[in-house]
C-alpha positions as CSV (number, residue, x, y, z in Angstrom):
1,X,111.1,36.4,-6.4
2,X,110.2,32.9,-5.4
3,X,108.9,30.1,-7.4
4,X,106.7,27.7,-6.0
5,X,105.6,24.1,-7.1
6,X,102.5,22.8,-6.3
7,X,102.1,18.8,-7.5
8,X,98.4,19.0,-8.5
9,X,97.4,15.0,-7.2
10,X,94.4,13.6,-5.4
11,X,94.5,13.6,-1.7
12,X,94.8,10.6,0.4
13,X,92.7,10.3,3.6
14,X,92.4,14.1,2.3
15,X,95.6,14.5,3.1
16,X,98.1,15.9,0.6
17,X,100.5,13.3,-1.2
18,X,103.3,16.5,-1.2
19,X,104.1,19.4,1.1
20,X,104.6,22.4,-0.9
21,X,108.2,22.7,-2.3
22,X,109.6,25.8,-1.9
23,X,112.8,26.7,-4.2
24,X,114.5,29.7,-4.5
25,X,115.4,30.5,-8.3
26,X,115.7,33.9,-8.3
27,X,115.7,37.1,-5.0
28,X,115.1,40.5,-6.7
29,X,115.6,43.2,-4.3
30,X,116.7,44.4,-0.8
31,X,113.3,44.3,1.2
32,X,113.3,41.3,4.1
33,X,109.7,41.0,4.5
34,X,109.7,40.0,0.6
35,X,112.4,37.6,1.2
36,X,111.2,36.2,4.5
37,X,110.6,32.4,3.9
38,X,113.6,32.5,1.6
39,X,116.4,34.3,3.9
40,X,115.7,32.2,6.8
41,X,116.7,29.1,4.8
42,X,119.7,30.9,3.4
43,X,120.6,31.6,7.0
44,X,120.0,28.0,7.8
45,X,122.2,26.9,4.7
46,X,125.1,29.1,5.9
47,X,124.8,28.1,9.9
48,X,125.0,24.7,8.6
49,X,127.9,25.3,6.5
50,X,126.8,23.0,3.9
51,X,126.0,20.2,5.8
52,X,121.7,20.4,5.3
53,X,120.2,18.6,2.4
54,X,118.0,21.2,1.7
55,X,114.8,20.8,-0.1
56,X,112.3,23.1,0.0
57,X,110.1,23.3,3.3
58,X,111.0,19.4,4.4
59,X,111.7,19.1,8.5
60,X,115.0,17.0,7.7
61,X,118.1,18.9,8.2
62,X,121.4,17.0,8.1
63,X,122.9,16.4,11.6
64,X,120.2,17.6,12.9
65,X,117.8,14.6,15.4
66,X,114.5,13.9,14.0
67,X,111.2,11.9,15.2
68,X,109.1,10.3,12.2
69,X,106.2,8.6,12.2
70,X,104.6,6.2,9.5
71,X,100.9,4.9,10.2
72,X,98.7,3.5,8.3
73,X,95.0,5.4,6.9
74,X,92.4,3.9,5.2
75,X,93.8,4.8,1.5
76,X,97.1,4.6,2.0
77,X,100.2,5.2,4.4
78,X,101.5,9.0,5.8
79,X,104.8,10.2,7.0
80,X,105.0,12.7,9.7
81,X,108.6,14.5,11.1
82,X,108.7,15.8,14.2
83,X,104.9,16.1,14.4
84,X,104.4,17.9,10.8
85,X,102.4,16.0,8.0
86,X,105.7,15.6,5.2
87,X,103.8,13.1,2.4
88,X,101.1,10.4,1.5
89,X,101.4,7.5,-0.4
90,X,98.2,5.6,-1.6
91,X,98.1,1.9,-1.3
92,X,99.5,-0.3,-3.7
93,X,96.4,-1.9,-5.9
94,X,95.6,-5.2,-4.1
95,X,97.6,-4.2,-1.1
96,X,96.1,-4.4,2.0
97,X,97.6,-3.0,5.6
98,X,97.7,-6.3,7.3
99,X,100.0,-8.2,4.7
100,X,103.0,-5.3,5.5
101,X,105.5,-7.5,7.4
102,X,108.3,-5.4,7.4
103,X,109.3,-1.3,6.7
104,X,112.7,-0.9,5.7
105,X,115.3,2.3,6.7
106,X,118.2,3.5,4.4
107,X,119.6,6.2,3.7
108,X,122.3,8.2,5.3
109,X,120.1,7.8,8.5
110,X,122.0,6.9,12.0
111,X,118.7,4.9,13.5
112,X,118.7,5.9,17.5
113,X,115.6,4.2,18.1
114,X,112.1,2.3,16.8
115,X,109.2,1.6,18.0
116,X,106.6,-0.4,16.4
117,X,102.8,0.1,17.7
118,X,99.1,-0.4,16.5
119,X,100.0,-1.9,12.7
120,X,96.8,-2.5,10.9
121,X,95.5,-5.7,10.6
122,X,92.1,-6.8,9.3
123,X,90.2,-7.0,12.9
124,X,91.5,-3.7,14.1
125,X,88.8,-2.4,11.0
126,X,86.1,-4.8,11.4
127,X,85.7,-7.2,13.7
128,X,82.8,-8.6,12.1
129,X,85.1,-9.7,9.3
130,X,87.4,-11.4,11.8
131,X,84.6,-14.7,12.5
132,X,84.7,-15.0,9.1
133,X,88.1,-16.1,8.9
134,X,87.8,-17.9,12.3
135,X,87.4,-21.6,11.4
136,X,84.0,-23.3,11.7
137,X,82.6,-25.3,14.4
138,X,84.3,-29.1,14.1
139,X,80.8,-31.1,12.6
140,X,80.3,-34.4,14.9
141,X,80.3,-36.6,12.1
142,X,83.4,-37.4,9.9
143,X,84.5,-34.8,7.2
144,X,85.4,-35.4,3.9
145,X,88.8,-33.7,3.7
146,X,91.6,-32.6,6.5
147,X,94.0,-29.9,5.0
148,X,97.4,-29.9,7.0
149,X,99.4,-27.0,5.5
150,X,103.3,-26.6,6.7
151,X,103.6,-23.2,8.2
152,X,106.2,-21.2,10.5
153,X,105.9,-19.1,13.0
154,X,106.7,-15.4,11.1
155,X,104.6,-16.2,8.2
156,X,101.5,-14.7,9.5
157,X,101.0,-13.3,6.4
158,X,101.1,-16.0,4.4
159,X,98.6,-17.5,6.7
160,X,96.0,-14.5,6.3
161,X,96.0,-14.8,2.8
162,X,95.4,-18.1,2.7
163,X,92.3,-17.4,5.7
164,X,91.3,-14.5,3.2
165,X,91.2,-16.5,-0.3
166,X,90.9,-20.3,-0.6
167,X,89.9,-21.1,3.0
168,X,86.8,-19.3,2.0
169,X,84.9,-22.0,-0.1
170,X,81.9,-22.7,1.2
171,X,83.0,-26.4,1.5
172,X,85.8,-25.2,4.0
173,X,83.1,-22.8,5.8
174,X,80.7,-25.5,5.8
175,X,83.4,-27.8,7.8
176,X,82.9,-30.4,5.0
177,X,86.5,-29.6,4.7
178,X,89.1,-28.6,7.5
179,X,92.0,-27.1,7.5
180,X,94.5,-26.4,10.1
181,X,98.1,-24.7,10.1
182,X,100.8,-27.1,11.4
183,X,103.7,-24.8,12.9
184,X,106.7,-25.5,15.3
185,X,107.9,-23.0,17.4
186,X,110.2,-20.2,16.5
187,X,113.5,-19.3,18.8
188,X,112.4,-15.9,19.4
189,X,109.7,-15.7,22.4
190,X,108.0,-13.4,21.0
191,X,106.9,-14.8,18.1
192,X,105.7,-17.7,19.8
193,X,103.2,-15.3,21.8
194,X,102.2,-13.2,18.6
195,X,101.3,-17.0,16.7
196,X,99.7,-18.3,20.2
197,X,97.2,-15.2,20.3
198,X,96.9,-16.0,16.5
199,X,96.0,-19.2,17.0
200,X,93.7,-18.2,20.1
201,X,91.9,-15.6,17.9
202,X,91.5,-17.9,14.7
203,X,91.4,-21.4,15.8
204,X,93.2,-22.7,13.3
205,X,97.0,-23.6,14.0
206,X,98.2,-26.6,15.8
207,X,101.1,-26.2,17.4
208,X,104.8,-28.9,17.3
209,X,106.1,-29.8,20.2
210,X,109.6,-28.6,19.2
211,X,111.6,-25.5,17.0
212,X,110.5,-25.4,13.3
213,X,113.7,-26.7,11.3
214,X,113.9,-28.0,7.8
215,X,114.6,-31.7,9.0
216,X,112.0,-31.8,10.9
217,X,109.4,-31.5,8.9
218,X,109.0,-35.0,8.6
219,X,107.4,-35.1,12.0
220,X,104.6,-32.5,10.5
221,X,103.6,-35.1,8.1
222,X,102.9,-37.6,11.0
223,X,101.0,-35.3,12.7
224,X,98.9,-34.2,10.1
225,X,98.1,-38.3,9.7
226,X,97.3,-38.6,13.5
227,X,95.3,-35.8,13.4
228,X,93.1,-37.0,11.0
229,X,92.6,-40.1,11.9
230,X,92.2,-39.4,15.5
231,X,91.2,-35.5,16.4
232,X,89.1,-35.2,13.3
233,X,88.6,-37.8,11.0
234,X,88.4,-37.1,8.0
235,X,88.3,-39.9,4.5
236,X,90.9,-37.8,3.2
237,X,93.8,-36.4,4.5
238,X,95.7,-33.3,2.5
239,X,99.4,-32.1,2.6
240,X,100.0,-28.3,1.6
241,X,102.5,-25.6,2.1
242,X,101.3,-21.9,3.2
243,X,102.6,-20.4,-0.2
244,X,100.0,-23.1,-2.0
245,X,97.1,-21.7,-3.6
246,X,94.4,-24.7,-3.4
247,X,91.3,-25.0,-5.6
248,X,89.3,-27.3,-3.2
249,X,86.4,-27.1,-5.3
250,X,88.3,-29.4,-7.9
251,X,90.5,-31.3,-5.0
252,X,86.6,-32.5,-4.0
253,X,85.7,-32.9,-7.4
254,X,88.4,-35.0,-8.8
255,X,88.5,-37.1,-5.0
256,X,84.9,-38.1,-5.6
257,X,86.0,-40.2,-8.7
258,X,88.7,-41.7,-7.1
259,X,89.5,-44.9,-5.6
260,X,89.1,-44.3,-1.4
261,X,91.7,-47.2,-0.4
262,X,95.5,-46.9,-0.6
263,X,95.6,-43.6,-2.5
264,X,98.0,-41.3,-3.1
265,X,97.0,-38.5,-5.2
266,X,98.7,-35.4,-6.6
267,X,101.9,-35.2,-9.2
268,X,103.8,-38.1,-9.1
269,X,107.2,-38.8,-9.5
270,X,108.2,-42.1,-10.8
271,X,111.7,-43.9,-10.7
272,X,113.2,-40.5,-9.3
273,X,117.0,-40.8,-8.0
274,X,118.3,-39.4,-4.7
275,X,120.4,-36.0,-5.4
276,X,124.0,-37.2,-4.1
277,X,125.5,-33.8,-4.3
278,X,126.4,-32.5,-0.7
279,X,125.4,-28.9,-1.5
280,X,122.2,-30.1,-2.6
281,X,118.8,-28.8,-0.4
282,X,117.6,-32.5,-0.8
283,X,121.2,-34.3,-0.8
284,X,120.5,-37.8,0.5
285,X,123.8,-39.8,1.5
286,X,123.9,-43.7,0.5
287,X,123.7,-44.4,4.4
288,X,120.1,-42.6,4.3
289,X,118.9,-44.6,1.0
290,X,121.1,-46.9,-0.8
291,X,119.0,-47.9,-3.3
292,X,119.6,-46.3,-6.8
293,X,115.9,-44.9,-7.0
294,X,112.6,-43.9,-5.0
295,X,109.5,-45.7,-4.7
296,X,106.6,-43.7,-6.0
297,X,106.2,-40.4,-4.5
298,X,103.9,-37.3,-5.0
299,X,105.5,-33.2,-5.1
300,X,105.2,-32.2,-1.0
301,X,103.7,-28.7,-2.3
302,X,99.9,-30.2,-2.4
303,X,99.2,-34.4,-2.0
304,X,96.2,-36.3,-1.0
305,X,96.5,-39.5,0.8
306,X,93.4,-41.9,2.3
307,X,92.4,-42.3,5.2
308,X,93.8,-46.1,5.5
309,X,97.0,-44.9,4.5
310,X,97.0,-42.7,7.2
311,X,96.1,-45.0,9.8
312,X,98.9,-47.2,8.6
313,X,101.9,-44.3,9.0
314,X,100.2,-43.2,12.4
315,X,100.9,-47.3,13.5
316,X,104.1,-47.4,12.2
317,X,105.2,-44.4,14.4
318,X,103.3,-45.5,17.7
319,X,105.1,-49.1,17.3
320,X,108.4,-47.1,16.1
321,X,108.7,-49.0,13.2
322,X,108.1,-45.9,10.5
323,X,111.7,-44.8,8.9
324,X,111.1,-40.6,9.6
325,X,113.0,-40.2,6.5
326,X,113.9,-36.4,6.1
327,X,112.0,-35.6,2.8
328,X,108.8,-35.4,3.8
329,X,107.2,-36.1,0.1
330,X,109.6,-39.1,-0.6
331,X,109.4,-40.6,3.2
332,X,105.2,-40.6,2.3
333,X,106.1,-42.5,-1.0
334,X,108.3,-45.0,0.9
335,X,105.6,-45.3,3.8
336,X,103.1,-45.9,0.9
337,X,105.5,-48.8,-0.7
338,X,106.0,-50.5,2.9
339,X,102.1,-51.0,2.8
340,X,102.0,-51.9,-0.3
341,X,104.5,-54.5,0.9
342,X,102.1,-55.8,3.2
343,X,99.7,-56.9,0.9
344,X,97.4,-53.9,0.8
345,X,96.1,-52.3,-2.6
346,X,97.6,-49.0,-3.6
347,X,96.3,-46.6,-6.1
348,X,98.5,-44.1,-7.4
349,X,96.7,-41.5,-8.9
350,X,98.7,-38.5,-11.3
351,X,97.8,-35.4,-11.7
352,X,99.6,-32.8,-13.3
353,X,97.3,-29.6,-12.8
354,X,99.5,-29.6,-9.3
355,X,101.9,-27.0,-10.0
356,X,104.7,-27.3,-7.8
357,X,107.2,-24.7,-9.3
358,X,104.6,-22.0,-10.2
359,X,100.8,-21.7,-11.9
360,X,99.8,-22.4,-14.8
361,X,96.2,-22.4,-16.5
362,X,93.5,-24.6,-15.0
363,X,95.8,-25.6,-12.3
364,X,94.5,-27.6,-9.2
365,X,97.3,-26.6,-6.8
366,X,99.8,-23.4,-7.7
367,X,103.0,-23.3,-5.7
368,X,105.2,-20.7,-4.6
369,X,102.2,-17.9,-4.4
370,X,102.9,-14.9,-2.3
371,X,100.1,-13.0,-0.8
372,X,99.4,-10.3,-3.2
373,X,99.5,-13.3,-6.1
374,X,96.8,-15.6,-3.8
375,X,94.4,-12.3,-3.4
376,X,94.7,-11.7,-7.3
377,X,94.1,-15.6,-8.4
378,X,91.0,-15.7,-6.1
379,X,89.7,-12.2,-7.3
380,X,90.1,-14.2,-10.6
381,X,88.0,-17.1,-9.8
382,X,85.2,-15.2,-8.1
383,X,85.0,-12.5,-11.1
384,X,85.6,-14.7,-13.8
385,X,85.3,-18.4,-12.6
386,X,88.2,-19.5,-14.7
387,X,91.3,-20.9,-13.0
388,X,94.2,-17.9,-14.5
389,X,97.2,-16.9,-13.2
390,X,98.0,-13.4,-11.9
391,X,101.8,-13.7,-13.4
């Protein structure tokens, strides 16, 4: 007698999330064509001596080669060996095709070969969708505010979610407000052409003149400040990272009440020291700074500067006088103190509704977002119109 188990669960892409497992309990009798199915898999068992890993009707048999393929459907992903349809899973809540950046093999598997071809992303569904993620014509006039967000090459889906969520206030769609992706280049060629057909298809990245390393980054800042005072001016200029969810509707908001000369907005950090521990991310020798504290300086995850402040760092580098100190946060705070030095005003503005280490409620800025967590707090602000975390 066999037994069979049929797992009674909604298709996907009416497809079945489970082949039918077939397990034999119990064989009553002598006849072969009642025992069919069932003998052949006992032969297979014993030919293999052990060695299959026998489930049911599944196309894997230990030791034996095998060619499986994962692709992608509209309601969620399907696995098929060696041509057969094996199992469906549905997509995560939230998740969507484009944001998978990796699949990951283990197992008892020796891997001869992969090949990765046609993975989803959004304008292989609709390419209507695609212009609205492209950014907007540049207006003639000058804009309000110039986002600069620090990206690398392999974090295109960082980059999407941030196209897919905050980019999409009708300020940034408008082009009262800009924003580009500043990203060096990555060692491996091939990233570099997968981020340049990005930026050809999007519009939206501006590419470093040299290999994206931490100590670098420095250099990002000054081109985000030349870029907005000479490619697209703009009477404010914004710092971000690509895992910074940005509510630009209160960045405008709380701008407009501020004072437009020698700003530096965002959450400050007064009388800080430099970390002198060598295994430190931000360890700063007494060579580099000798002083026993910082000038004032705003959190690199989100900061707003003015436009004259820009125009100051961007002189500073084109008369190579501007110390490219290697925290990009604190070298803006000591570029801001140098003009302050020169007899301009400064205005130093705190806000502490920029999260750098996380969100919290009614936050401005929320750091260290990933994808699925940007989606979620924009689904929150469109549903609900209150500013909420997701976690």
């Amino acid at each position: 007698m066999i037994k069979q188990k049929f797992i009674l669960i909604s298709p996907v892409d009416a497809l079945v999330r489970c082949n039918q497992q077939v397990s034999v309990n119990n064989i009553q009798g002598s006849s072969n064509t009642t025992q069919n199915v069932s003998a052949n898999q006992l032969e297979d068992e014993k030919r293999l001596k052990g060695r299959a890993h026998f489930s049911g009707s599944t196309a894997i048999v230990e030791g034996e080669p095998f060619t499986a393929t994962l692709w992608a459907g509209a309601e969620g992903f399907h696995l098929t060996v060696n041509g057969r349809h094996e199992t469906s899973f549905a997509y995560r809540e939230r998740l969507e095709p484009w944001s998978v950046a990796e699949v990951k093999v283990s197992g008892d598997l020796e891997l001869l070969s992969i090949l990765a071809n046609g993975l989803p992303v959004s304008e292989d569904v609709d390419m209507a969708s695609v212009e609205l993620l492209k950014a907007p014509p540049v207006p003639k006039k000058r804009i309000f505010l110039l986002v600069g967000v620090f990206s690398t090459g392999n974090n295109f889906k960082r980059r999407m979610a941030l196209r897919r969520t905050w980019m999409q206030y009708e300020s940034v769609r408008s082009g009262e407000v800009a924003v580009r992706f500043f990203t060096g280049l990555h060692k491996n060629e091939q990233v570099n052409m997968e981020l340049w057909r990005e930026a050809q298809l999007y519009g939206d990245i501006q590419f470093m003149p040299f290999v994206d390393y931490y100590t670098l980054i420095t250099l990002k800042t000054v081109a985000i400040c030349m870029f907005g005072t000479k490619i697209m001016p703009a009477k404010y200029i914004m710092k971000t990272d690509d895992d910074a969810f940005v509510r630009i509707d209160e960045v405008i908001s709380s701008l407009k009440k501020a004072n437009p000369h020698g700003l530096l907005y965002g959450l400050m950090s007064f009388q800080s020291s430099p970390h002198r521990d060598k295994d430190s991310k931000w360890f700063i020798s007494p060579k580099e700074w000798p002083l026993e504290t910082y000038p004032p300086w705003a959190h690199g995850p989100g900061y707003i500067i003015s436009r004259d402040v820009a125009k100051f760092v961007v002189q500073g580098h084109q008369e190579r006088t501007l110390q490219l100190f290697r925290l990009e946060d604190v070298a803006m705070g000591i570029w801001i103190q140098r003009y302050k030095d020169s007899g301009q005003q400064v205005n130093y503005a705190n806000d502490e509704r920029f999260y750098n280490e996380g969100c919290d409620s009614d936050y401005i800025l929320a750091h260290y977002q990933s994808p699925r967590l940007m989606m979620c707090l924009w689904e929150k602000l469109q549903k609900e119109s209150q500013a909420v975390c997701c976690e």
